[in-house]
N, C-alpha and C positions, 0 to 999 in steps of 0.2 A: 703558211710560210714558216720556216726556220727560223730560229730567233736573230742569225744574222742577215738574214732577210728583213726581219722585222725593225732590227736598230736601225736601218736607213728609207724602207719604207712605212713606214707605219706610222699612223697621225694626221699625215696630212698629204693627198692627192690632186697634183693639180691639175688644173682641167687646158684644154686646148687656149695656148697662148697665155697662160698665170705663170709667173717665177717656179724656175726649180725647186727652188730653196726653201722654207717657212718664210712667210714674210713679216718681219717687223710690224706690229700696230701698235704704234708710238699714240696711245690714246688714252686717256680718263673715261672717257664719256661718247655715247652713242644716241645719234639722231633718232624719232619715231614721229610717226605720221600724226599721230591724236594721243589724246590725256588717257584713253581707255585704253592703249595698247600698255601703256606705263602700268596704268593700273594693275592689271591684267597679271603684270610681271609680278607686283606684289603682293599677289594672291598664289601663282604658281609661278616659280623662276623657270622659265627654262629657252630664256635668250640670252644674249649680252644686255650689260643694263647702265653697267657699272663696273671699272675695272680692280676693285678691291676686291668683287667677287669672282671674277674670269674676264677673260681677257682673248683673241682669238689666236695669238701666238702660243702662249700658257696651255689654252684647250689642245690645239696640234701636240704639244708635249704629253699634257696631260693621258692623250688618246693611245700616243705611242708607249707611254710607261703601264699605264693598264692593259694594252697589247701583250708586252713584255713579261709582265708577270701574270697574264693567267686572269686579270680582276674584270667587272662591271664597268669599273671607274674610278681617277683619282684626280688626288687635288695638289699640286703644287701649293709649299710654303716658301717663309724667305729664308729658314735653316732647318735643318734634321731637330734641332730641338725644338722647333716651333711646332715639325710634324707628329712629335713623340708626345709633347704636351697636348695635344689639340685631339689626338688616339685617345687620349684618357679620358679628355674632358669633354671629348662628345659621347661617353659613357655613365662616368662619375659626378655626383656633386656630393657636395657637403654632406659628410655622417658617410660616406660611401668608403669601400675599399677595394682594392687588386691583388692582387698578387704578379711579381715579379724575378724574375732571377736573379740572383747576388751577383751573376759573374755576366755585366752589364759596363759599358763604358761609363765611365766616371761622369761624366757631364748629367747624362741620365740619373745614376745613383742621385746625384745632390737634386735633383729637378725634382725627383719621387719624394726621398727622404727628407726634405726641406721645405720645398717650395711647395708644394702639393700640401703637404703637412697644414703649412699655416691655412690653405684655403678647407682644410677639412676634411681633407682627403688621407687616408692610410693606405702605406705600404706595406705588403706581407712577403719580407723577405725569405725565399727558399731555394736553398743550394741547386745549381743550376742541375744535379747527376742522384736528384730525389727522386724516388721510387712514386710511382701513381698513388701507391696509400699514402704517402709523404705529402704527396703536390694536395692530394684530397683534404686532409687532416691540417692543412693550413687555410680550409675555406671557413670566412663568416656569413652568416646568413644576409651581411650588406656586401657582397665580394661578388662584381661587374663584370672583372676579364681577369686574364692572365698576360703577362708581358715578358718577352723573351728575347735574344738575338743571337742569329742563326750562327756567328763566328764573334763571339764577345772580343771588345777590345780594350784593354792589348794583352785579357789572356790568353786568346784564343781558344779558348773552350768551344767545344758546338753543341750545335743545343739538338736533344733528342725530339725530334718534334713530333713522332707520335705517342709518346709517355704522354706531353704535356697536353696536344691536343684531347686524347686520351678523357683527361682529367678536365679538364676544360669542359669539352663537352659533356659530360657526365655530370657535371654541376650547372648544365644549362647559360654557362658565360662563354663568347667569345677568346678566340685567341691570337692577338699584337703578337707579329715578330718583326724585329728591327733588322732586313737582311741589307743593311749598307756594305760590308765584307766583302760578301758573296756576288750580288749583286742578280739579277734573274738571271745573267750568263751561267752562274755557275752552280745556282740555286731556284728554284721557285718552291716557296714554301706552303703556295696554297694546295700545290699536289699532295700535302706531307700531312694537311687538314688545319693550318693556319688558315683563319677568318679576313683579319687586314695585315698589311705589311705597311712597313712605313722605312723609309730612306733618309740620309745626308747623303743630298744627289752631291754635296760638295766633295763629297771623297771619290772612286772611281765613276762615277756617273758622270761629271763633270771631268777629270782626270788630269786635269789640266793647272790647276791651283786658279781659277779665275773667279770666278764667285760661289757663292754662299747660296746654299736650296735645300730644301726637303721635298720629303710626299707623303702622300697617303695613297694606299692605295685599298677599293674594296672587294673582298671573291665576289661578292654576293650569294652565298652560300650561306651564310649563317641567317636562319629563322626566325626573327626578333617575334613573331608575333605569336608563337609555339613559347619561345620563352617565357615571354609575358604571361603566357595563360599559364602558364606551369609556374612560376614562380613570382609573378607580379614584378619583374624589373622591366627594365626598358617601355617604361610607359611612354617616355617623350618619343619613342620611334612608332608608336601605335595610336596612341591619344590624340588628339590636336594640338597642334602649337600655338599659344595665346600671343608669343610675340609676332607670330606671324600668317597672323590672320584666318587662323582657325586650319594650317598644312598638317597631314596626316601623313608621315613622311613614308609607313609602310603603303597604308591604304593611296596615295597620290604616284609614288615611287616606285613600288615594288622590291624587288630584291638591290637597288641602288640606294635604296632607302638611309644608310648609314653615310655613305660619299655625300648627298646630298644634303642632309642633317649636318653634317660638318661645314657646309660650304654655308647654306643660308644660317646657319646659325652662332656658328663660335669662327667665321671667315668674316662676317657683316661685322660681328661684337669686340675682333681680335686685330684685323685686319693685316693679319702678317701675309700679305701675297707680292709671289716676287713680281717683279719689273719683265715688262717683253723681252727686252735687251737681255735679260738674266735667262730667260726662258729659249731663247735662240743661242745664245752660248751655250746650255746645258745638254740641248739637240746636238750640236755638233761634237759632243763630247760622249753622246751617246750611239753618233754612228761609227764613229772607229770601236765602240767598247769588245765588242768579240772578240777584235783584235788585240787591241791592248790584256785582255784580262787572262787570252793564252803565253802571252809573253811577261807577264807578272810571274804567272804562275809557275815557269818554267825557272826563271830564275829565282825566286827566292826559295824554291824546291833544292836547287844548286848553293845556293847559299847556306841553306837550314843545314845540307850535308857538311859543308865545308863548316858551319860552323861547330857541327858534332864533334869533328876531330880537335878542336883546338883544348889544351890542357890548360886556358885561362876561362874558360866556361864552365862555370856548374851546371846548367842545364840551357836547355831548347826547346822552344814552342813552337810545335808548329806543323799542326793536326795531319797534314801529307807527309810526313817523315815516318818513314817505318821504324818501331817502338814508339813515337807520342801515344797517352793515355788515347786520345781520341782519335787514335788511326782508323780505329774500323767503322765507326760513328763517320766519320768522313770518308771512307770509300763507301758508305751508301748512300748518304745525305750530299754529298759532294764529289760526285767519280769525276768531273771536269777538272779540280783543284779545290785551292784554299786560298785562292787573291794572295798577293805579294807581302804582307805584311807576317814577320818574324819577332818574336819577344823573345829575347837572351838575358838569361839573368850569369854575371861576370861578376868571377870570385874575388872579393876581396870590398864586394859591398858598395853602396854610392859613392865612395871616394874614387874606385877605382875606375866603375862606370864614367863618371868622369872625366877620366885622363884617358877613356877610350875615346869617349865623344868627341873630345877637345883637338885629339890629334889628326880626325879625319878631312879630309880636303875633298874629295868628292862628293858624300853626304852632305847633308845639312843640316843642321843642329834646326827645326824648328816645329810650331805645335803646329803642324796637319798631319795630314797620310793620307795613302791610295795616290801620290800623287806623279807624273811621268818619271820624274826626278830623285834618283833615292832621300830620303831621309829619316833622323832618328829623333827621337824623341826620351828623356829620362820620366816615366809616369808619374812616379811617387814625387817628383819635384815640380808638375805640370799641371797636366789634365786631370791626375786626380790627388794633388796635394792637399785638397779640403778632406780630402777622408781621413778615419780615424785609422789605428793602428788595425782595428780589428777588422774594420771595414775593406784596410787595404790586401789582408790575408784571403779576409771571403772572395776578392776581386782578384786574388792569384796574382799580385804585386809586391817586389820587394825591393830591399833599394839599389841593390844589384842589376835591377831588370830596364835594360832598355827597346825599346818597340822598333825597330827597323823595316822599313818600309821601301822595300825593293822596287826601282823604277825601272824605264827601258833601255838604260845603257847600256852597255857591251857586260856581261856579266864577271868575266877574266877583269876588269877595269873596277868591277863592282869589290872584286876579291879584294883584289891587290890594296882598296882601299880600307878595306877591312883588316887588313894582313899590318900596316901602317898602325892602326888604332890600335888593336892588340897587343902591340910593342913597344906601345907606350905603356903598357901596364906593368 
């Protein structure tokens, strides 16, 4: 099937006389016939058991998002940052490190650079448009994976992802990309030789502003046990698990080995898994998505132009415009589009960007994006106002720069509001 085949069928098939629809299972917990079947479970998982671990709403999703991008398998979180942290730390522990792109949404940068930090973990920050000897010559002999995303936000950089994979695999590590942006409509990064992908299904996957989700998702493609022998990492994917009763996640698993390692292991420990109700929202938001993501795409293509001409703009982001640094980086990694989201950096610096924002009436000044509804956001006073000066130059932030996120309103209505903002300046 076609992938807009697959955003409406794919997951879940009902049988003669079952609901259209995914059905809600509003449940914790699930009946079995005897103590051995329990058992059983927790020796190898592979029913419902307990809804921290899956759920059979979540699974229907889960089956359609692994569909979508190309994977073995994925696991639904209760945010993109739960799924970003939980990519890491089913790789990394303590004394371990990564490497990551600089030109990463803000939320992430501090998740890496802070919070990972104190548990012991190091990030090796490297400019997202570094040469394969560049991305090599920042490996330590403790360095796990590589971390990347495919349309960073809100520089909108793209990420070359056969350099990195490249590099990646040459050092014998997997390679994380965060394709929330793009989304598999407009992207699959496991074709490109990305290992896992991982989502904030809260942005266009959901599209809707309704709730809060991540994912994981895995190729199964990547060979942990070829790794292992060659460089002794990834032991917990080959080895036995002591917390979990002796599971061999390659030798039990197979190439699902990694999806699975995440779910019994830092899903049981973490327990960040959404709600059915979250997971039957996110479905619905993921069967209009082909549609919605051609119509992003169109307008804020119309808007990026419309914003070139204006003489209160120093520049424009926004990788489908002919002249952006990443045009051609995106007409091969991206011939579908670039998702609706626009960064304008407006002359005359954060005061002025301000009195753009201040004066618009159909926008909306607030912290999301990807959502049906245009709105803007100021970075450097927001989502990444914890970073440093230096931090916010590598992340292609200034204070001029606000993020506009083109929704599906009439586009001529999107102008005009645009046109209001700018005249306040």
């Amino acid at each position: 099937m076609k992938i807009e085949t697959k955003c409406l069928h794919s997951g879940y098939t009902p049988k003669n006389g079952e609901p259209s629809q995914i059905p809600i299972v509003q449940s914790t917990t699930y009946r079995f016939d005897s103590c051995d079947h329990v058992a059983a479970l927790f020796d190898k998982p592979t029913e419902f058991m307990y809804s921290r671990f899956a759920n059979p709403t979540c699974d229907a999703v889960e089956k359609k998002i692994a569909d979508l991008e190309g994977g073995v398998g994925c696991m639904l979180t209760s945010s993109g940052q739960a799924a970003s942290l939980l990519s890491i730390l089913n790789l990394c522990s303590a004394g371990d490190s990564f490497i990551a792109s600089s030109s990463i949404y803000g939320g992430t940068i501090n998740l890496f650079g802070f919070t990972l930090k104190k548990l012991g973990i190091e990030v090796i920050w490297v400019d997202v448009n570094a040469s394969f000897e560049e991305i090599c010559k920042a490996f330590k002999a403790n360095t796990k994976c590589i971390f990347g995303e495919t349309i960073a936000n809100p520089a909108l950089t793209v990420f070359d992802f056969e350099t990195w994979a490249k590099a990646a695999h040459a050092n014998n590590v997997p390679l994380i990309v965060d394709n929330t942006f793009a989304t598999p409509y407009l992207c699959r990064p496991f074709e490109w030789g990305a290992d896992i992908v991982v989502h904030s299904t809260t942005k266009y996957m959901d599209g809707h502003a309704i709730q809060g989700g991540g994912a994981i998702v895995d190729s199964g493609k990547f060979d942990w046990e070829k790794a292992y022998k060659s460089t002794g990492k990834f032991a917990d994917m080959v080895e036995p698990d002591e917390s979990y009763h002796g599971l061999r996640y390659v030798g039990d698993f197979g190439n699902a080995a990694y999806i699975v390692k995440a779910r019994t292991q830092l899903m049981r420990d973490f327990g960040c898994y959404p709600a059915a109700q979250s997971a039957f929202y996110l479905n619905m938001g993921l069967e209009t998505l082909p549609v919605r993501m051609e119509r992003y795409c169109q307008n804020a293509l119309k808007l990026a132009k419309f914003f070139k001409e204006s003489d209160k703009i120093a520049s424009v982001s926004y990788p489908c415009l002919e002249g952006d640094k990443y045009y051609e980086r995106a007409k091969k990694y991206l011939p579908k589009g670039c998702c609706g989201v626009i960064s304008i950096s407006i002359k005359g610096g954060r005061s002025a960007a301000v009195r753009f924002m201040d004066a618009l009436k159909l926008a909306s000044d607030e912290v999301h994006v990807a959502d049906i509804r245009t709105c803007v956001l100021h970075p450097a006073s927001a989502t990444h106002r914890q970073l440093t000066d230096e931090q916010l130059v590598a992340a292609g932030i200034d204070g001029g720069m606000v993020r506009v996120s083109c929704g599906l309103e009439n586009i001529d209505d999107i102008i005009e509001d645009m046109k209001n903002g700018l005249a306040a300046i």
